[in-house]
C-alpha positions as CSV (number, residue, x, y, z in Angstrom):
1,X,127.6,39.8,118.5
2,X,126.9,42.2,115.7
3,X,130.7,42.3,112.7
4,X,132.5,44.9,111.6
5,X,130.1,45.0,108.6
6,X,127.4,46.9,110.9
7,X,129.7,50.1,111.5
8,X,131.3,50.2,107.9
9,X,128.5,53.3,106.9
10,X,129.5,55.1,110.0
11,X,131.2,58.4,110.2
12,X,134.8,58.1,110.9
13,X,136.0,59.7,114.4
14,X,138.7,61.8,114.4
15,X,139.5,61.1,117.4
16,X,138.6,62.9,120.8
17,X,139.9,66.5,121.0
18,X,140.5,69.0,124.0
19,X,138.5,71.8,125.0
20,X,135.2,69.9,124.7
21,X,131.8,71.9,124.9
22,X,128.7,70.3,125.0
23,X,126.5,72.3,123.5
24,X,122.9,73.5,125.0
25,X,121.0,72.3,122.2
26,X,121.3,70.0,119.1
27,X,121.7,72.2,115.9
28,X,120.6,70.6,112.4
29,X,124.0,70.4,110.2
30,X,125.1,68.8,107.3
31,X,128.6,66.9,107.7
32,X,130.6,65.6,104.5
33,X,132.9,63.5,105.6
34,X,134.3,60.0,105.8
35,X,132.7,56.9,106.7
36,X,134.9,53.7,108.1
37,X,134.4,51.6,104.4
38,X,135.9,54.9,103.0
39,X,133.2,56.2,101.2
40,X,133.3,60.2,101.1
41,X,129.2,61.4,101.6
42,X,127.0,64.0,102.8
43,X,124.4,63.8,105.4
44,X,122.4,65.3,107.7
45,X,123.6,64.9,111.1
46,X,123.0,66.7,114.6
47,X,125.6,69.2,115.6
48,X,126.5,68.2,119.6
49,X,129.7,69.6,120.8
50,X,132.3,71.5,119.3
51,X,136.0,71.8,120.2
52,X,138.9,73.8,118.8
53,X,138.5,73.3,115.1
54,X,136.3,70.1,115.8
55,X,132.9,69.4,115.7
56,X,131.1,66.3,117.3
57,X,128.4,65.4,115.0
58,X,125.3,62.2,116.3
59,X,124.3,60.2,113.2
60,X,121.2,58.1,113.2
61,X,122.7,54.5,112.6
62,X,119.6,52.3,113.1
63,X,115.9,52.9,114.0
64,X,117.0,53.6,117.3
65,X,120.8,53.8,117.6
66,X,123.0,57.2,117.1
67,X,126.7,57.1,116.7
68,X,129.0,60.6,117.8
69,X,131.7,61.2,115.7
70,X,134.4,63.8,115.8
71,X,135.4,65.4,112.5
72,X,137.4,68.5,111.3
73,X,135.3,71.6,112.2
74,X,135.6,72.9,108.2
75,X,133.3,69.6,107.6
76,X,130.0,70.6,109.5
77,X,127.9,73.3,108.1
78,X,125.0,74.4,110.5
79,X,121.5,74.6,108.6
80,X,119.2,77.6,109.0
81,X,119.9,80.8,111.2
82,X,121.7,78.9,114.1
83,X,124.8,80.0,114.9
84,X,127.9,78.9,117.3
């Protein structure tokens, strides 16, 4: 059984808001937030779902592994031309 060190440089969730929508596609974004050992950083993340001033964000966590994440909605910025 993996300790609480593993998820320490994960995004904090913010819970898990009404209104969900998944959306059709994963968008590139950029998310600066909060991780769990409260370090405040930027990274580049996968925009999933978005919810009334949320935004559900998939960070890589391992070779392998994601980890979804709910964060304020003023967070996320989309890269490129893609819009919601």
């Amino acid at each position: 059984m993996r300790g609480r060190e593993e998820w320490r440089g994960w995004l904090r969730t913010y819970g898990d808001p009404k209104g969900q929508r998944v959306l059709p596609e994963r968008l590139h974004a950029e998310v600066r937030s909060d991780l769990y050992d409260e370090r405040v950083v930027k990274l580049a993340v996968w925009l999933v779902a978005v919810a009334p001033g949320w935004a559900c964000v998939e960070q890589t966590v391992g070779d392998s592994r994601t980890w979804l994440a709910w964060v304020p909605r003023d967070r996320v910025h989309v890269l490129g031309a893609q819009v919601l």
